[in-house]
N, C-alpha and C positions, 0 to 999 in steps of 0.2 A: 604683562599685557597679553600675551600668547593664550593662559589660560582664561585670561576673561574672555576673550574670542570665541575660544571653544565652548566655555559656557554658555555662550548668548547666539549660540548658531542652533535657531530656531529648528533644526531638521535634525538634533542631536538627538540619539537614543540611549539613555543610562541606563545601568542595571533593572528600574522597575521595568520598562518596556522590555526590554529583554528578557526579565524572570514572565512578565505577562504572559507574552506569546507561547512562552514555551510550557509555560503550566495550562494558558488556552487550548494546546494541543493534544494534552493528555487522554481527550476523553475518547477523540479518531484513533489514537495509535491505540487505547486497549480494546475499543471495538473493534479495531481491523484485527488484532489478535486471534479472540474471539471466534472472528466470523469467516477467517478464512481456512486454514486447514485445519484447525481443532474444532469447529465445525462442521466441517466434514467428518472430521476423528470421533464427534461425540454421536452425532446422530449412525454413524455404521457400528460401532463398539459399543458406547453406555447407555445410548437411551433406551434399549430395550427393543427396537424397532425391527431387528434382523431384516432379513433384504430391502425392508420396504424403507428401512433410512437411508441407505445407500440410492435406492430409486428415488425418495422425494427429494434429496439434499441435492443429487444432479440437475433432475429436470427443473429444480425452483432456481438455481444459481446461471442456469442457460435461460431459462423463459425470463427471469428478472431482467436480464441486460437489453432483451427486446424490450420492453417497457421502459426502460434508463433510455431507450434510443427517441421517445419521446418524450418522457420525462424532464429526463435532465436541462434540455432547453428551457424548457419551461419554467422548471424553477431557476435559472440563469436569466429568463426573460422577467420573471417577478421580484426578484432580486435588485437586477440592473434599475425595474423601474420602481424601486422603494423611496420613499419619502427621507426627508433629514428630518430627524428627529432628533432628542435628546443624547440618544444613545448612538447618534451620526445615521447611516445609511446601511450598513453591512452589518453591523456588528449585532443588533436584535436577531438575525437569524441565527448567530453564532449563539446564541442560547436558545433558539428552538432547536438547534441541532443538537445539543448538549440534552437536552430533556427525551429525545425521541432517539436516539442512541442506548443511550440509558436502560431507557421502558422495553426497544427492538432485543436489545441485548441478554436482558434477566428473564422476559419471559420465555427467550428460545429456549433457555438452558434451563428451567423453572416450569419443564413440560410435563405437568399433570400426570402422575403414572394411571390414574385411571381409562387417561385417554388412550396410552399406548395398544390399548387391543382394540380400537374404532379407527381404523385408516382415516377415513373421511373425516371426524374431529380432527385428527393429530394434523392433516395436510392442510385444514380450515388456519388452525393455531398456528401452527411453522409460518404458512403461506402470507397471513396476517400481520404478524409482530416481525418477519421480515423486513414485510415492505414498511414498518413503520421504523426500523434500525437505518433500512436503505435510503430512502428520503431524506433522514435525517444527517447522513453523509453529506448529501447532496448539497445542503446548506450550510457545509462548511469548507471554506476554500480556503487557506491561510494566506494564498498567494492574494487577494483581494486583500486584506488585513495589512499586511506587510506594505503593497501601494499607498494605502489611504493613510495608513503611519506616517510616513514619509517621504521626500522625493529624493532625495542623496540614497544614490547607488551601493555606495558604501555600508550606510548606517542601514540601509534591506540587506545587506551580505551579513550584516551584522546578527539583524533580527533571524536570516536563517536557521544558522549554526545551532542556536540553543535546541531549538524545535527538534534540527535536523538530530541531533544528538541525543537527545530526552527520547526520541522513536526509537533510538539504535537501541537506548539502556530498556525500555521497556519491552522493545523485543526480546532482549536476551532474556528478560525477567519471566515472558510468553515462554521463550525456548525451556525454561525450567519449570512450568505450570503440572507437568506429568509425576516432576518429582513431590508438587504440593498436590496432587491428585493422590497418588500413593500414600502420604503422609496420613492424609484425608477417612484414604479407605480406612485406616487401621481405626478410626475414629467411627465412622458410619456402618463399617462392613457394604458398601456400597457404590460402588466408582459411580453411580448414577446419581446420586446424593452427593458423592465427593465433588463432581463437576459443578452439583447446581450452586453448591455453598460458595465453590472458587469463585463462578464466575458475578456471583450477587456480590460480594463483597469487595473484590476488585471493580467491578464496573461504579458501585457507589465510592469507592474511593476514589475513581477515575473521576468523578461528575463533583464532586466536591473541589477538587484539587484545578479544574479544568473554569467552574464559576469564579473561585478566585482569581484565577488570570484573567479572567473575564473583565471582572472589574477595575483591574489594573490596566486595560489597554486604553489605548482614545484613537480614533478615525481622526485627524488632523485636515487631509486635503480630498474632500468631496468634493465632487463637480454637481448639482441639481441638476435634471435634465431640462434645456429649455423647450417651452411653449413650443410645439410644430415637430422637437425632435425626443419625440418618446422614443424609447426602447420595441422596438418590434420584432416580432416570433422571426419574421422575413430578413431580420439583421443577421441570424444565425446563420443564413444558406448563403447571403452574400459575403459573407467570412470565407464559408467555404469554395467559391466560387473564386472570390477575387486573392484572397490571401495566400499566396503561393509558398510563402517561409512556416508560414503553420500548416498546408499539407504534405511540405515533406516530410518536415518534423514528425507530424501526426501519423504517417504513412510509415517511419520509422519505427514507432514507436509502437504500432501495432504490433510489428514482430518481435522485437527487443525489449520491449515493457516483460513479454513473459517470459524472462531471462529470472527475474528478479521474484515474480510470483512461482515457477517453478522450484526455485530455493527452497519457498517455504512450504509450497503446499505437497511433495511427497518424501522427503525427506524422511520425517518419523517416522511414516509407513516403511521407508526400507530395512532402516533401523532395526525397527521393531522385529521384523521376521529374518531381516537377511543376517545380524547376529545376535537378536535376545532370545530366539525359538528354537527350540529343538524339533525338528520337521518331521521327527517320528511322533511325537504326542501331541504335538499343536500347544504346548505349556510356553508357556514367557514366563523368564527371567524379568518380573518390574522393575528388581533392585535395580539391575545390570541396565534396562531401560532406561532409567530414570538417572543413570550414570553417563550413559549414552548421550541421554537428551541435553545434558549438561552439556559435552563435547562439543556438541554440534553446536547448543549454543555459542560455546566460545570460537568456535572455529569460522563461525559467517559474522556475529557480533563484533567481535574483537577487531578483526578486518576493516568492517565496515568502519568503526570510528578510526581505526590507524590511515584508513586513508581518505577522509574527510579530513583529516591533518597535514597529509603528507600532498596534497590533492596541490594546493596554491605553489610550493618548489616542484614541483613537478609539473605545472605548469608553465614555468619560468625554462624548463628545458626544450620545452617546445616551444617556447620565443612568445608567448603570448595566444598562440594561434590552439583556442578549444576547442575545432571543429575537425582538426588533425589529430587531435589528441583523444576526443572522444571515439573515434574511430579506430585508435589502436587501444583502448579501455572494453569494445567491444570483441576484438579477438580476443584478448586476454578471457573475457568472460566463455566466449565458445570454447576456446583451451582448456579448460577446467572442466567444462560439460564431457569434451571428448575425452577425457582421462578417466573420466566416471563410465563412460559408457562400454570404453575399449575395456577395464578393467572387469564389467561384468561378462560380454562376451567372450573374453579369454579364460573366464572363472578363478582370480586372482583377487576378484573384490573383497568375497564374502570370509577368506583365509583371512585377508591381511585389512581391517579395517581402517588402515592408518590411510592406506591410498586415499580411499573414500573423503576422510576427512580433511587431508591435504587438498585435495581436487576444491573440495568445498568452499579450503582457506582462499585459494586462487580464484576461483571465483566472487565471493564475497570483498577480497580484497580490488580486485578490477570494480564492480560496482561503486565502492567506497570513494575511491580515486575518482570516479566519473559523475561521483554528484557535484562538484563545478562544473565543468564543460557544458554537461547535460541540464544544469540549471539554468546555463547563461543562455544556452538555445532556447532554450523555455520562454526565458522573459524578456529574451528580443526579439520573441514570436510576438508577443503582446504588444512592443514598443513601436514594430513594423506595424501592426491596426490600427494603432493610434495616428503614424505616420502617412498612411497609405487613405485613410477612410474622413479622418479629423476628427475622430470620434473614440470616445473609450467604451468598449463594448468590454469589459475585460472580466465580468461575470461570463457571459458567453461563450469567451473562449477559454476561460479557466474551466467551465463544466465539460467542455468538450473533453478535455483532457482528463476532470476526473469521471468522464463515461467512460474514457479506455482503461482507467485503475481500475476502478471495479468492475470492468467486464474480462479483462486479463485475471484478476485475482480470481471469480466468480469461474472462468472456464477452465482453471488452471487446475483448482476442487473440483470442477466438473469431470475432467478429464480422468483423472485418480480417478473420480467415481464411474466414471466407464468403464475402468481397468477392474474393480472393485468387482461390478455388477457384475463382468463376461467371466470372471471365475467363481462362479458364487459364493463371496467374501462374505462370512459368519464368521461374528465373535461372539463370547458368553459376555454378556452386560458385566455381569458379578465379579468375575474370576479373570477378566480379560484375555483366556485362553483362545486359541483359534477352535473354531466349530462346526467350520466347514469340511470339505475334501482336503487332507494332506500331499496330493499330487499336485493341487493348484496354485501351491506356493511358488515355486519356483518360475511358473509363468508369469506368474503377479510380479516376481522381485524384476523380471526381463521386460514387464513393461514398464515399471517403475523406472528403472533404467533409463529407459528410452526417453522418457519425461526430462528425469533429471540431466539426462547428457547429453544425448545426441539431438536433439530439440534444441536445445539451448545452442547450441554449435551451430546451426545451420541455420537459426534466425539471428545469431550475432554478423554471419557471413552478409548476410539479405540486408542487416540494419546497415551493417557500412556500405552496401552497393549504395543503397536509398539516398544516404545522406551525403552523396559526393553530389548529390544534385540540387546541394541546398545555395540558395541563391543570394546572399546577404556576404556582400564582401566588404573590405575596408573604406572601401570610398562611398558604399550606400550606407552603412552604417555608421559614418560621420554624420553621413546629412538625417540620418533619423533623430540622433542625437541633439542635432541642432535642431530640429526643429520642434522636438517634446520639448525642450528649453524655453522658447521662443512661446508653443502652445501653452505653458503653464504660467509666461511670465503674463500672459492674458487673463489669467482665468484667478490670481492673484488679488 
């Protein structure tokens, strides 16, 4: 009797929803790849571009997130107000995002070399199939997906994991893209050629693998919006005005979010120079790179899934309470920055590269651990809108959030490429040798540094001032609960 129960509990999610989502996700996790610091890495190194990749790859990833600050709404306001169709409400965007991902993605890497000597082509092309990569994020939210799946809390913890895990493994798979870059060259004699083949044929296997989940999902619980209560641009500000647990959250997350994008985005640059180069010739070691990049691979990957595991008993030590806990998941992260940063300004990093990588482990690992706590805030930021307004705006405030991912991600590249720019950072496209000034190494690696450690240390500090002032305690968070119960046994 027990298992018939569980079989006929309409909110149940089996293996294909779960295999769905998480093959649905594939195609964001290898565009974020992609596009956050091995895009920066391809346009200052391979594309041929010398200073001027480094200047266009900054100023498009800063000027793009002012444009996301209107954007983004927008596509969250044409979203929210889609029609039920066949394929429910949400989910037809989840393949224009798939297709516009795809097309953003092959031609960045797929940039014409006869354009490389016409700046103003080259910045036309970049600036273009950006904004057509970028948009195309924007219409993909999994957190919307996961809602309309289901309404048991459980069976969306459920749908997480996969997704959440499938990003971890294809990161690490990103973290070793330099080792199939190298393979590459021996094939083309070209790391410019090597990137574009990598990333054509990862991104079409990404879009392949990402349709099929596609088809495997189903929107189950849509709401239509009634007559009188369309979706309005002016829903967005009143979020912002009235919802006080989503701007802590959000105000949180503005400095803590680039904890997680600083990880990735200069890391290989320290690597590379602080031990594959020999700083009298500017020569790299690829092999010793591409050995490197392995490391660090495992060193943030490995982590992050051990404590996406470990994350639920370790929560049980803090009695249930994830907003205590995500507060101490955020030192642990500044701990690990400042062990990087102290280690270069005592000059102990670049001898003993094991520091580096341990600092890395600990940080990665506090991350891992805090995708509960940090998720559970997440979507009791969502539950409190629904509770507080009577209304699901939850396109709206999921873009909000993914405007702060890709504007964290996007300035985090930028930032490198400021560091990049003020020493004027030249590579040989061909050879991947340095081919700039050999004295400006070493100022490069001290602000890299800076990025990776001490930065992270001092917005972990600021994220836990923020979040003690987060306002949802046990007894409002009963009655939110009761009352999305209540609101959905309506709308049934």
């Amino acid at each position: 009797m027990s298992n018939k129960n569980k079989i006929k509990n309409p909110e149940h999610m089996g293996p294909k929803e779960v295999f769905g989502v998480t093959a649905l996700s594939t195609m964001t996790s290898i565009g974020a790849i992609f596009m956050s610091s091995m895009f920066m890495s391809f346009m200052t190194d391979y594309a041929g571009l010398g200073a001027w990749g480094a200047t266009l790859a900054t100023v498009l990833l800063l000027a793009a997130r002012l444009i996301d600050a209107v954007d983004d709404p927008i596509q969250g306001f044409i979203m929210d107000n889609g029609k039920v169709g066949k394929y429910g409400k949400y989910k037809p965007f989840f393949m224009i995002s798939i297709i516009m991902i795809t097309v953003g993605v092959i031609a960045l890497y797929a940039l014409p070399r006869p354009l490389t000597s016409i700046p103003v082509a080259v910045g036309i092309w970049v600036i273009f199939f950006y904004f057509v990569y970028d948009i195309g994020t924007s219409f993909c939210n999994m957190n919307l997906m996961y809602r309309t799946m289901t309404n048991d809390a459980n069976e969306r913890a459920k749908l997480l994991v996969g997704p959440r895990i499938w990003t971890m493994v294809l990161s690490m798979i990103g973290a070793g893209m330099t080792a199939v870059a190298v393979s590459l060259y021996a094939v083309f004699g070209s790391y410019n050629t090597a990137f574009m083949v990598m990333a054509t044929v990862f991104t079409l296997i990404g879009a392949v693998i990402s349709v099929i989940g596609w088809f495997m999902v189903k929107e189950r619980h849509v709401v239509q919006q009634e007559e009188g209560e369309k979706v309005k641009i002016s829903d967005f500000f009143d979020l912002i005005k009235t919802n006080k647990p989503m701007m802590i959250n959000f105000c949180k997350c503005i400095f803590t979010g680039f904890i997680w994008t600083f990880l990735f985005a200069a890391p290989s640059y320290y690597v590379k120079w602080a031990f594959c180069a020999d700083l009298t010739t500017g020569q790299v070691d690829m092999g010793l790179f591409a050995t490197y990049s392995l490391i660090i691979s495992m060193m943030m990957m490995m982590p992050l899934l051990l404590g996406v595991v470990i994350a639920a008993p370790v929560l049980k030590l803090f009695k249930g309470d994830f907003v205590k806990m995500h507060k101490v998941d955020l030192l642990c992260q500044g701990l690990g920055g400042l062990i990087i940063f102290l280690g270069q300004v005592l000059g102990v990093l670049r001898s003993v590269p094991a520091i580096f990588f341990i600092a890395m482990f600990v940080i990665a690992m506090a991350i891992g651990i805090d995708f509960v706590p940090g998720s559970t805030i997440s979507m009791e930021v969502m539950d409190y809108t629904i509770y507080s307004t009577g209304k699901d705006r939850s396109a709206l405030t999921g873009v909000l959030e993914k405007f702060l991912e890709k504007a964290q991600t996007a300035v985090s590249s930028a930032l490198v490429g400021v560091i990049l720019i003020a020493v004027g950072y030249q590579v040989d496209s061909v050879t991947g040798d340095y081919a700039g000034s050999l004295e400006s190494i070493p100022t490069m690696l001290n602000g890299l540094a800076f990025v990776i450690g001490l930065l992270p240390a001092i917005l972990a500090v600021i994220g836990v001032l923020i979040i003690r002032k987060y306002p949802i305690d046990q007894d409002l968070r009963k009655k939110m609960h009761e009352y999305i119960d209540a609101h959905q046994a309506t709308k049934e």
